[in-house]
TORTOR-873439 format. One record per residue (C-alpha): residue in one letter; z negated, x, y negated. Coordinates in steps of 0.001 Angstrom, whole numbers, plus 500000, padded with zeros to 6 digits. Each point is the difference from the previous one (the first is absolute). Example, Ala and Ser with C-alpha at 12.3 -4.5 7.8 and 13.67 -1.06 7.14 Angstrom:
% TORTOR-873439
A492200512300504500/S500660501370496560/
END
This chain:
% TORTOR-873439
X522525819719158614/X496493499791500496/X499287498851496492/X502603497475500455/X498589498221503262/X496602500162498124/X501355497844496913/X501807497820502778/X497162499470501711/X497899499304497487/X501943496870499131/X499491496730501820/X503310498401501304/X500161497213502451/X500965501560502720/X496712502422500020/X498097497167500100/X500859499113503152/X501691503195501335/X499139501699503311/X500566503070499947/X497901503281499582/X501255503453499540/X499308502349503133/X498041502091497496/X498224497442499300/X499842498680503126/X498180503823500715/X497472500253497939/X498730496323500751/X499619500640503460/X498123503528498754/X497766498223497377/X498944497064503211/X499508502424502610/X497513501853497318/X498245496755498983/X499367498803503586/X499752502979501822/X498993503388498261/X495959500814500440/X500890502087496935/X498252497092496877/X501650502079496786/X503829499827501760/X498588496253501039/X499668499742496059/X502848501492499066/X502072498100502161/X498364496773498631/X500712500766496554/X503403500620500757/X500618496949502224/X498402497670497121/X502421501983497472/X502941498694501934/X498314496565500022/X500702499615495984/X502924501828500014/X503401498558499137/X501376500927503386/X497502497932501481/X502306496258500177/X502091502938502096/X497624501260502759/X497218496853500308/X502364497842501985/X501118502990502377/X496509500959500617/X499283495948501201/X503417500535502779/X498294499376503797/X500378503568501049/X497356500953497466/X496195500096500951/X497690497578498008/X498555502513498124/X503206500853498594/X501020496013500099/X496789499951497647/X500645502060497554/X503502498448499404/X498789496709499828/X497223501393497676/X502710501507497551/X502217496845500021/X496335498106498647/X499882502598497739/X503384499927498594/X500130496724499569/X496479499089498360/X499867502881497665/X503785500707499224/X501393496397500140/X501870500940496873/X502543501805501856/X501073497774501950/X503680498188499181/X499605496451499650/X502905499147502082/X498201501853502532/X497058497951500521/X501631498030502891/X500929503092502022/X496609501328499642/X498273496569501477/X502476499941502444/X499099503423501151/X496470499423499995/X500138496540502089/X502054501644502456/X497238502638500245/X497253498004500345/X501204498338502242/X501295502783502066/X496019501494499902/X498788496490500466/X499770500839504160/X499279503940498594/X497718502086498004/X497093497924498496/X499552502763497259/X503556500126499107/X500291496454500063/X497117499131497608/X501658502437496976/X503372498855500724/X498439496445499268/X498061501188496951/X503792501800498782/X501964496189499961/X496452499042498544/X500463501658497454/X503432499354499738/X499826496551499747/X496336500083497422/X503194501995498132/X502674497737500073/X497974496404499814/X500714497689498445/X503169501209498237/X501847501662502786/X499188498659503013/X497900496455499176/X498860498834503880/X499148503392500862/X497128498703502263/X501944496862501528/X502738502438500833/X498303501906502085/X498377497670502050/X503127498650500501/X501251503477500958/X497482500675502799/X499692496560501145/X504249500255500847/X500794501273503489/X502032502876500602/X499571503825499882/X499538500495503756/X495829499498498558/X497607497563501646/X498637497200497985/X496279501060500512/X501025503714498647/X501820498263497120/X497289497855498634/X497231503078500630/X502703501893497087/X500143496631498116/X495884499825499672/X499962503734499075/X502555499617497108/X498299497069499196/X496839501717499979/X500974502809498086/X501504498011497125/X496988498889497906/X498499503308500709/X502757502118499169/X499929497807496984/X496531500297498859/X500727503937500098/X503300500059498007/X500927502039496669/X501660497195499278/X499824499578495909/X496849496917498898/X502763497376498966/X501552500219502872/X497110500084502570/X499197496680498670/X503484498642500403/X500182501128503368/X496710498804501152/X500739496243498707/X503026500560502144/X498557501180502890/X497296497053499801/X502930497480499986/X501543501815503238/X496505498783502147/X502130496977500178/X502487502150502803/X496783502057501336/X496960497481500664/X501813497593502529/X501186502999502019/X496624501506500277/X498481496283500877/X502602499497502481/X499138503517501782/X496255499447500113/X499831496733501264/X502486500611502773/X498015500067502864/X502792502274501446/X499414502832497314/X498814503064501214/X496831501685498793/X501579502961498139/X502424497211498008/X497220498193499426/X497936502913498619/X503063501009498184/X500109496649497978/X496587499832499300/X500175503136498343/X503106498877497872/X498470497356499026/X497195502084498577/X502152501981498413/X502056496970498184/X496457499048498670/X499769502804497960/X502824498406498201/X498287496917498518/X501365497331501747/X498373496696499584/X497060499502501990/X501793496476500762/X503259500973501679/X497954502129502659/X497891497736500908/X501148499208503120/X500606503940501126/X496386500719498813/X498629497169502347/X501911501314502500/X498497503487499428/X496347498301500824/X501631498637503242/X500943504052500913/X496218501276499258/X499057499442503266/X502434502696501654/X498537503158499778/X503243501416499688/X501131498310497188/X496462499626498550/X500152502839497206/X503528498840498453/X499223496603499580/X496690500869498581/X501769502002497743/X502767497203498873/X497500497639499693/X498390502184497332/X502847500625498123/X500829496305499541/X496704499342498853/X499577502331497826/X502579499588498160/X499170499547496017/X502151496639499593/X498240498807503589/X496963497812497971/X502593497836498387/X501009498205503442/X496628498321500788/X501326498132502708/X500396502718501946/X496990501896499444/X498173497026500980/X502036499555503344/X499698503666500699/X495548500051499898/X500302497616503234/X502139503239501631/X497708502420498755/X497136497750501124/X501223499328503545/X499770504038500246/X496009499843500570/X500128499664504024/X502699503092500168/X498001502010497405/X496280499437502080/X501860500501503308/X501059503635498388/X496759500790498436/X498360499527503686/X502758502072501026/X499539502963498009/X503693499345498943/X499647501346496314/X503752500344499370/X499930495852500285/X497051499353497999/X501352502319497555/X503345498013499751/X498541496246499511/X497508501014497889/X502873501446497804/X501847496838500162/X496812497722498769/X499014502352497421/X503359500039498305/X499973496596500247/X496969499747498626/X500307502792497384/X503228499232498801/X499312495796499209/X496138499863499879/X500767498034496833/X502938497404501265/X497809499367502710/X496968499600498558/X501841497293497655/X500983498395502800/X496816497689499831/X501192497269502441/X500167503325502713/X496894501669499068/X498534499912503396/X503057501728501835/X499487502810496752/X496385500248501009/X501028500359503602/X502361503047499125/X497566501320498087/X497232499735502880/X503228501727502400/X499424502796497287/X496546500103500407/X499845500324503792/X502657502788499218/X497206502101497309/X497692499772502897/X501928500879502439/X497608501779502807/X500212503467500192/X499185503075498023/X502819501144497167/X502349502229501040/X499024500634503438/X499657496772501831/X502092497656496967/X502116500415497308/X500875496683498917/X497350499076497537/X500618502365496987/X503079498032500208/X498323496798498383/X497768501724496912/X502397499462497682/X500581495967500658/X496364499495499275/X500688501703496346/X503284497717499622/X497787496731501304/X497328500570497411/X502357500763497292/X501766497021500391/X496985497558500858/X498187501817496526/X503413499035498164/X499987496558500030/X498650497671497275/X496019499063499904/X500365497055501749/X502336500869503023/X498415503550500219/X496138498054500661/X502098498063503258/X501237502952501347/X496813502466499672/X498231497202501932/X502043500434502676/X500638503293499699/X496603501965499000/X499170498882503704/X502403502285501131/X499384502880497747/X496757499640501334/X501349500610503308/X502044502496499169/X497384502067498966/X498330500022503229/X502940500940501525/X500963502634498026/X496097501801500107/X500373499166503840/X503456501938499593/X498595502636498173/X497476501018502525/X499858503427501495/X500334499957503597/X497353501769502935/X499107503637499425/X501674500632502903/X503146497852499451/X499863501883496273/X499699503515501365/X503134499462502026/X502256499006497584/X502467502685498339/X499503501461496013/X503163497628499331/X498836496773501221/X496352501094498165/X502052500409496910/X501479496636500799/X497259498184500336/X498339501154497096/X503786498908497550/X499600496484501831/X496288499610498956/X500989500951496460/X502648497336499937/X496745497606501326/X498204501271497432/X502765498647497677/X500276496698501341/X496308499360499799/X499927500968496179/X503014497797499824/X498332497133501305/X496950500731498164/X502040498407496722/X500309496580502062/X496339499787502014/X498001501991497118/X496312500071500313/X499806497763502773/X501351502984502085/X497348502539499139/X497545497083501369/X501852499589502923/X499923503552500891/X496117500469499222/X499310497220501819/X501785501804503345/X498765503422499275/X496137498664499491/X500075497777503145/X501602503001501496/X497168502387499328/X497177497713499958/X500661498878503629/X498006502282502178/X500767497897503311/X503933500483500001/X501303503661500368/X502882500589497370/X502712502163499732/X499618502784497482/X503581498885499568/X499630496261498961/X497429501570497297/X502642502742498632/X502640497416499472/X497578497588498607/X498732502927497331/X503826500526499437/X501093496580499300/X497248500690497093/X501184503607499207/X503510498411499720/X499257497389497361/X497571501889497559/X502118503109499998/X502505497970497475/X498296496912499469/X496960499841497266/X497186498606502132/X497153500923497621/X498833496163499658/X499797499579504005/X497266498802500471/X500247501261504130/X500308503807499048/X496573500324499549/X499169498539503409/X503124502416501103/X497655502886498437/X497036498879501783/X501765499776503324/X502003503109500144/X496650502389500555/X499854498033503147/X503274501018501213/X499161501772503219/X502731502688499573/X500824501610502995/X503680500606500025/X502340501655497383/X501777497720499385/X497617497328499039/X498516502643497554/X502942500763498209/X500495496288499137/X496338499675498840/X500814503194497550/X503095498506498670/X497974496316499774/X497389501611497822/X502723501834497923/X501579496784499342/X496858499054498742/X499712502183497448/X500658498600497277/X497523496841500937/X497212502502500547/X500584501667496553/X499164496047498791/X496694500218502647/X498486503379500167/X497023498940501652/X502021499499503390/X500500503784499939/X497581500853501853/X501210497681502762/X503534501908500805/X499405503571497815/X498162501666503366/X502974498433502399/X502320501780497845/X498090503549500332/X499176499811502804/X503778499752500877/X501072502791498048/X498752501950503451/X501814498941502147/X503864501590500117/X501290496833501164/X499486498280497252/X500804502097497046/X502544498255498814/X498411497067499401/X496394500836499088/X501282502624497430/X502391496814498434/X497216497978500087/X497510502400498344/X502731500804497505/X500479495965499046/X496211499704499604/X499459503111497833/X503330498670497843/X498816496661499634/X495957499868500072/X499400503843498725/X497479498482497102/X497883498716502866/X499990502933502245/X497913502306498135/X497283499784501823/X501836500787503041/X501965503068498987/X497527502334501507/X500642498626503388/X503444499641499603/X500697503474498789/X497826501515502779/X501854497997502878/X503367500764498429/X499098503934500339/X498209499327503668/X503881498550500906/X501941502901499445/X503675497676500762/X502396502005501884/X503216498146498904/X501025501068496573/X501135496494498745/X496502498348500592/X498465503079498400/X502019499256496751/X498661496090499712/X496494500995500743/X500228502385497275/X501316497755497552/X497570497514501342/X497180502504499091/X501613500095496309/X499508496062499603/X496743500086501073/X499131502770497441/X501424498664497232/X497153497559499651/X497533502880500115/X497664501324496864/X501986503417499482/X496874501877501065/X500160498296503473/X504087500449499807/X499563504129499595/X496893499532502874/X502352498304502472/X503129502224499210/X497716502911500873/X499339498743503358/X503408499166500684/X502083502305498971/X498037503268500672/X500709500224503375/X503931500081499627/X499570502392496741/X498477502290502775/X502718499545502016/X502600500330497643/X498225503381498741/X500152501243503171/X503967498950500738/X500811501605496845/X498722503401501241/X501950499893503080/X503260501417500387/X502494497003499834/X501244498819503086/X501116496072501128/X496973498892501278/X497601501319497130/X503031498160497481/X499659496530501839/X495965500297499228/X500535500887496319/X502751497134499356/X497661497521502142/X496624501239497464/X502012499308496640/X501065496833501202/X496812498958500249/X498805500976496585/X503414498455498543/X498584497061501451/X496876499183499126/X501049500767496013/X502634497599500387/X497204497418500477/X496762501694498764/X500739498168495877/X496528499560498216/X501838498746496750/X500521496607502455/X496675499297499975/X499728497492497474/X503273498588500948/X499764495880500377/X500946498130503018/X503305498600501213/X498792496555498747/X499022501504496372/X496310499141500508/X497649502996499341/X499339502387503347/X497237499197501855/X498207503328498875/X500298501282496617/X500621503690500270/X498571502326497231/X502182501640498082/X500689503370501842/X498278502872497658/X501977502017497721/X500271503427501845/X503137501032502143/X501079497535503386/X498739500967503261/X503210500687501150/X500597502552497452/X496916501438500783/X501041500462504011/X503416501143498661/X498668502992497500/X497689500628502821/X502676500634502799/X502693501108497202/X499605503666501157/X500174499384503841/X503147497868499320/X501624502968497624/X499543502298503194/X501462497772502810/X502612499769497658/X500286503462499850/X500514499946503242/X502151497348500682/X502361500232496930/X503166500288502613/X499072496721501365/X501153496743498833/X497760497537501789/X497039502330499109/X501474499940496482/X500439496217500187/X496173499618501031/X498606501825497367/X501992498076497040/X499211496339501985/X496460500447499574/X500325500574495517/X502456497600499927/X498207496901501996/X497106501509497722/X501920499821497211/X501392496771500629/X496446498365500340/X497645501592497859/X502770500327497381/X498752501621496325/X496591500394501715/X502029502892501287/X499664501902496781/X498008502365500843/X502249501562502599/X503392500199498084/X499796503250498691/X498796501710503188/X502577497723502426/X502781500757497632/X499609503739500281/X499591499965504219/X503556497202499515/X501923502671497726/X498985503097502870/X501083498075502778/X503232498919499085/X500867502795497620/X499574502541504013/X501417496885501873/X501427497275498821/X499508496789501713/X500497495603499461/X496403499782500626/X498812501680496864/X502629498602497627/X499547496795500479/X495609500613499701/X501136501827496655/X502119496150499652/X496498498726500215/X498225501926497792/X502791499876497173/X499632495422500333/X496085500599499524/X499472502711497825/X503200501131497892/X499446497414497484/X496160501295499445/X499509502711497330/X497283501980501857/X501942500515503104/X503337500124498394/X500174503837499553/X499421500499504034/X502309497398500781/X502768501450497788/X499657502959501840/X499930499150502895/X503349497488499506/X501597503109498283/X499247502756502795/X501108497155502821/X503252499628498062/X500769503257499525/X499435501413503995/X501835496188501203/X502938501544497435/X500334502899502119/X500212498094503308/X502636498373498843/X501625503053498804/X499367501528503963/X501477496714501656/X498776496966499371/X501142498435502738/X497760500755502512/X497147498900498334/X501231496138499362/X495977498952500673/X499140502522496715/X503227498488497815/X498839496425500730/X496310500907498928/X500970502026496591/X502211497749499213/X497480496897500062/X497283502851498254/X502869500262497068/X500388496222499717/X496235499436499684/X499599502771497255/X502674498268498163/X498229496891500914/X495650501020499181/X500881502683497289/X503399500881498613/X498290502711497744/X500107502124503014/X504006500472499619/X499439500912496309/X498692503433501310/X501999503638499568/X498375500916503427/X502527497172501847/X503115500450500810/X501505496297499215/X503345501401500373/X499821501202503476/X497814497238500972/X502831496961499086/X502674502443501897/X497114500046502684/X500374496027500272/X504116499880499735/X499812502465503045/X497402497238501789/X501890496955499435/X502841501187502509/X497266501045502640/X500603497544503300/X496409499042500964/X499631496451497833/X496567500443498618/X500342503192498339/X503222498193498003/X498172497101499304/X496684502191498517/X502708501738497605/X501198497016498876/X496474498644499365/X500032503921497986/X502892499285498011/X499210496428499382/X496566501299498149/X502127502497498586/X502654498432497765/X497026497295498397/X498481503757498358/X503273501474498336/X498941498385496955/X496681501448499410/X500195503027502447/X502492502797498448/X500427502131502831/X500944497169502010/X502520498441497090/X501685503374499716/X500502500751503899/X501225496394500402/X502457500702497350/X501333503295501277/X499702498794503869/X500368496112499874/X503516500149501480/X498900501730502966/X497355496869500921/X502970497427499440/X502196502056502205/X497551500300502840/X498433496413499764/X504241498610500354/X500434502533502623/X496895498304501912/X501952496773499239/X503170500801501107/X498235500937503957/X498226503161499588/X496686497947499843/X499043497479502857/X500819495969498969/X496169499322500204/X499811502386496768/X502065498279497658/X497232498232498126/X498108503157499598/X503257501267498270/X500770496860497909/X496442500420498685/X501204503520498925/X502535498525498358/X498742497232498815/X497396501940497671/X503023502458498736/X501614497401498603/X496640498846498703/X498688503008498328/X503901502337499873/X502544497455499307/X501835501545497521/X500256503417502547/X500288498019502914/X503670498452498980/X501196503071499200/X498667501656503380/X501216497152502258/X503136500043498577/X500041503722500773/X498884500184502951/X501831497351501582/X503692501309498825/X500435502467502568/X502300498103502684/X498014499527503494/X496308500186498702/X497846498397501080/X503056499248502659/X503058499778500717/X499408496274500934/X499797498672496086/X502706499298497288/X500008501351496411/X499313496422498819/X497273499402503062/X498505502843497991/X500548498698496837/X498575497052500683/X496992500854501899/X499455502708496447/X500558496536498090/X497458498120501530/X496932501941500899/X500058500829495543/X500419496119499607/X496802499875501982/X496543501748497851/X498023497318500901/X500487498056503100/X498794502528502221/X500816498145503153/X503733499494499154/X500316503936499633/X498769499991503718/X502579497279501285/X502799501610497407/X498916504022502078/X500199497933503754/X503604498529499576/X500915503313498815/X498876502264502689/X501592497419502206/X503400500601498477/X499121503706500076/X499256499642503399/X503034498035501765/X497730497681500436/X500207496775497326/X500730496500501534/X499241501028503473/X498019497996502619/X497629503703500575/X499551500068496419/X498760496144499575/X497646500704503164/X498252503004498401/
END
């Protein structure tokens, strides 16, 4: 019987659409499920109950229960959730609805609505979004006037509802309409139908809403209600033309406060819409509105009323920002243009400090982009009439933006909270922006401009300045020669000259003048002799905690960019690095690597000298770590002293010396070839070889200790690359001990390293090969423990593997390797679920199938094995294997049909016979097909990929669907 009432109810008959009944069972375990929801402290049974409530939401039964859960003895909770399920049922299972039961259904709904109308807001706002969708459902086929209809509906008396109640229900399904709409599944031809459709119905919508707002009569909340239908219908598209009149009489609402925020909002949405610029008309009829704004907008900014000056300088920006170009072509108007613009203006400077006191003028940064982009688009001619009326106001803008961009009192500073710091500091980067954006329109005339200010400012000794006005000043400069080349300025050497007379008293103002100098860089690299002006400023710096961030940057630039000029200062430099022991581990890093720059330029003699000085004081610590028994605090220290070394050999390369300059003009120094003899940095690393061998010994357990250790070969590997030689053998042996006691990422992918440099050499070959053969063999026997929780160590072996195959196949052609149990090894990680380590055994089997030509163990294992690679590359395909991996698979496939054809038809057709692999989802012929086509395709590699996507699709349910054209 049960079974019975299961199939019954399972099948959608008229009468369940609208039927109201619910069985007292039923009826139970509702009221059970709400009471849980609402009122058990208890949050699992709260989650349980959820999960059962939304169950019964999708279920068939639901067309049953969801209209005696809305009956008026129910609370509005409960009222809710049928209302909810009703939405539900009829937006995502509209298919089960009868046709001849679309009438009863509207009817239903209507009478609802309207019985709520003088009810439950929340129930009445998703009964409205139910005929919504309904009607975004059944237009224009079924019901063609969908809109008109109900207007006339509500506006008809009757129903024992007042007219006020009526047309509050009439707005809200209005409302709800265009954004229930914008949300819909409904399929991509049809959205389009509908929303030409819904566009035509404005005709039944607009002189309703016109009528209601200029009623003098309307109440505020109807009022408030049709402004925000309105700004909903603009979403839609509709002409710019046919609302004319309702967005004038938006302007006329700004001035109530309570309707304020709505019409700010509709008027935004009609202006902003993308096929707005074609009706010039009434852009041009609209800047007078937007003008006539001024006196309101100054009356709020005197007010403190930032919720106002927020909302009309939204409305002149879009304007402004959305039809810079139609108005600027407007030539007969350009003074009302200019006056918008200048309404822009006073709304960049707006007074007050960003965030705290304003928050209006981020708002306009991006219209000053859009302005200069269109002004610099124009033809010669026209382009030389608008920059003379327009470079005035860049001007301007600049000063308001540095005035902007100043930092406020110490005091007012010290009050604000870490958030409206971190702010601050966004909105002075987006400043920082702007100017290097305007930079491209003003060009060197800026840089004057700003010297000029800055020298008057620090010349004047009658007039007490700001440290403040100076900082933004030095920023503006920052700003601009961060990204743009200003090495022919012919102000940055006055710049040079004036920054040593920076009094810097504040930290904030000293930062800037590090990051200034840093920008300058590359313009002192062209002018060494104006190192001597800023080089002490930049030491002396490094002592003070404060401003670590930026003096070590700064040093770091310098030593980078000018390191052929700085021997003679390397003494100094090195000694005040080591007085400035930096606490935060970061800064530490960059000075390090700054230190490496700086050597690089050195006579080796002077390099070995230096590296002495530096280094020996952390080899003494680190010697006396590694005697101490392990512990947390003794690890942080060790990890924090190899980090350092790792970084100064990433920099520290004395085979750059004799590198040319960016512009391919000789350096400014010509370095002597180093002498033959081995690299410094070989030197330092047989020196501390030992000491590392025994914290290792130590530390062998410990991954990040592990990880440390291998960072600093393989950033010295990396740089100094075959000047490494000398440390192969000896680095090989320490690599083989470590991971043959533990095995870890970390040293398989520095044995990755030394296999790219070194396998292809025929001194160092013998070390290597061992070392790729022992790795091999332990990683073998990890995978014959478990692989799979070790995913980091599969990832790494599997990219060591592919760049064997890749440097030196010869090392495959050896007894010692077990090529077998290495393929199996990569057939096992292709189903793993973590995404890189399947797309590093692709990348293995990709280098794989190239070498079964000249490689026999690797011919006769592909033979004997092949299959098993088809089968788990299709099972991949068919949704064992995330979508984003299917052109790491195709590749796979793509180069067996390359290099195997003959055995990959005969394996495809294999292992695609079985019925239900790869799923259950694909036809025989879908299969035979899909076979068909990917061996049609031995050359095109990019069809193979497109051929591998539409067929995971199919194997995943997924082909013609709107979630598979979105991914």
């Amino acid at each position: 019987k049960n079974k019975r009432e299961e199939k019954k109810s399972k099948t959608i008959t008229p009468s369940k659409i609208t039927k109201c009944s619910i069985h007292s069972q039923n009826r139970r375990r509702f009221n059970f499920h709400f009471g849980t929801l609402y009122y058990d402290p208890n949050i699992e049974n709260k989650n349980l109950a959820q999960k059962w409530l939304m169950q019964a939401q999708v279920s068939p039964q639901a067309w049953q229960f969801c209209w005696v859960l809305l009956s008026p003895d129910k609370v509005p909770e409960i009222q809710y959730f049928g209302a909810s399920a009703l939405h539900t049922k009829i937006s995502r299972y509209w298919s089960d609805i009868p046709t001849d039961q679309y009438e009863s259904l509207k009817s239903q709904l209507f009478s609802q609505i309207a019985r709520f109308s003088s009810g439950s807001k929340m129930v009445l706002t998703r009964l409205c979004v139910g005929l919504a969708s309904l009607a975004l459902n059944t237009m224009p086929e079924a019901w063609p006037g969908a809109v008109a209809e109900m207007v006339r509906v509500f506006q008809e008396e009757g129903g024992g509802v007042d007219g006020r109640a009526r047309c509050l229900a009439l707005l809200e399904l209005l409302t709800v309409l265009p954004e229930e709409f914008q949300t819909s599944r409904l399929p991509q031809y049809r959205k389009g139908l509908v929303r030409l459709h819904l566009s035509m119905e404005w005709g039944s919508v607009c002189p309703l809403l016109q009528q209601l707002l200029q009623r003098t009569d309307s109440p505020g909340a109807v009022k408030a209600r049709v402004l925000r239908c309105l700004s909903s219908w603009m979403l839609l598209d509709v002409p710019l033309s046919e609302s004319e009149g309702l967005v004038h009489d938006c302007f006329t609402a700004l001035p109530d406060p309570e309707l304020f925020d709505t019409a700010v909002e509709a008027i935004v949405n009609a202006i902003s819409q993308p096929d707005s610029q074609r009706y010039v008309n009434t852009l041009l009829k609209l800047v007078p509105r937007v003008l006539a704004l001024q006196d309101q907008l100054r009356d709020a900014v005197q007010n403190g009323d930032m919720e106002t000056c927020h909302g009309i300088c939204r409305i002149a920006v879009t304007l402004g920002e959305n039809h810079s170009r139609t108005l600027l072509e407007q030539v007969d108007h350009w003074q009302s243009f200019l006056a918008l613009v200048n309404l822009i203006m006073f709304c960049t400077g707006i007074p007050g400090h960003y965030p705290v006191n304003e928050t209006t003028s981020s708002l306009t940064l991006t219209f000053w982009y859009t302005l200069q982009d269109e002004i610099m688009s124009f033809e010669t001619d026209k382009q030389a009439v608008y920059l003379q009326v327009y470079r005035p106001v860049y001007f301007q803008l600049v000063d308001v933006l540095l005035h902007k961009a100043q930092f406020p009192s110490d005091q007012e500073y010290a009050s604000w909270s870490s958030d409206e710091k971190e702010q601050f500091r966004i909105y002075r980067v987006d400043i920082s922006d702007t100017l290097m954006y305007v930079y491209e329109m003003l060009g060197a005339e800026l840089l004057s401009n700003l010297y000029d200010k800055l020298g008057r400012l620090l010349t004047n000794t009658e007039q007490l300045t700001s440290w403040q006005h100076t900082e933004a000043l030095l920023y503006g400069f920052q700003s601009i020669a961060e990204t743009i080349d200003v090495n022919y300025s012919d102000v940055i050497p006055g710049l040079i000259g004036l920054i040593p007379r920076i009094n810097i008293n504040n930290v904030q103002l000293a930062d800037t003048v590090m990051f200034t100098i840093g920008a300058l860089a590359e313009w002192l690299a062209d002018h060494p002799v104006m190192l001597s002006s800023v080089l002490p400023l930049v030491l002396q710096a490094l002592g003070n905690p404060d401003l670590s961030v930026s003096s070590v940057s700064t040093l770091k630039k310098i030593c980078r960019e000018c390191k052929h000029d700085l021997p003679p200062y390397a003494t100094n430099i090195v000694a005040v690095s080591q007085v400035h022991r930096l606490k935060q581990t970061s800064q530490c890093m960059w000075l390090m690597q700054a230190l490496g720059f700086l050597l690089s330029a050195l006579p080796v003699e002077d390099i070995l000298r230096n590296l002495h000085s530096l280094i020996t004081p952390y080899i003494q610590q680190l010697e006396k770590l590694a005697d101490e028994t392990p512990n947390p605090s003794n690890k942080l220290a060790i990890i924090h002293i190899l980090g350092l070394l790792s970084n100064l050999f990433t920099t520290l390369d004395i085979s750059k010396q004799d590198d040319e300059s960016a512009d391919g003009s000789a350096p400014p120094v010509k370095a002597v070839p180093p002498p033959p003899g081995p690299n410094p940095v070989v030197v330092v690393l047989q020196q501390v070889f030992a000491l590392i061998q025994t914290v290792l010994s130590k530390w062998l357990n410990d991954s990040q200790v592990v990880e440390a250790v291998c960072a600093i070969f393989e950033k010295s590997v990396k740089t100094l690359l075959h000047d490494f030689a000398p440390m192969v053998s000896q680095l090989s042996e320490m690599l083989g001990q470590m991971y043959s006691t533990i095995p870890q990422a970390s040293a398989l992918d520095l044995t990755r390293q030394m296999v790219h440099i070194f396998a292809s050499e025929t001194d160092h070959f013998p070390p290597i090969k061992a070392l790729f053969e022992l790795v091999t063999s332990v990683t073998l026997s990890v995978f014959q423990q478990g692989p799979r929780d070790h995913p980091d160590i599969v990832d790494s072996f599997m990219q060591l593997q592919a760049q064997g195959l890749k440097r030196k196949p010869d090392l495959f052609l050896s007894e010692s390797l077990d090529v077998k149990a290495v393929f199996h090894c990569g057939i096992l990680s292709l189903k793993f679920p973590e995404a890189p380590t399947v797309k590093s055994t692709c990348l293995f089997f990709t280098e794989l199938l190239p070498h079964c030509s000249d490689v026999p163990p690797l011919a006769r294992v592909m033979q004997e094995d092949g299959k098993l690679l088809v089968q788990a590359v299709l099972e991949g395909i068919g949704g064992g294997a995330s979508r984003n991996l299917m052109d790491q698979f195709a590749e796979v496939l793509f180069s067996l049909n390359k290099n195997c054809f003959s055995l990959l038809a005969v394996w495809l057709k294999e292992a695609l016979q079985p019925p239900g692999f790869p799923s259950s989802r694909v036809t025989t012929e879908q299969k035979d097909n899909f076979s068909q086509q990917i061996l049609r395709e031995r050359v095109n590699k990019r069809r193979v990929k497109d051929i591998v996507k539409e067929f995971t699709l199919l194997c995943r349910g997924l082909h013609g669907t709107e979630y598979a054209a979105e991914y």
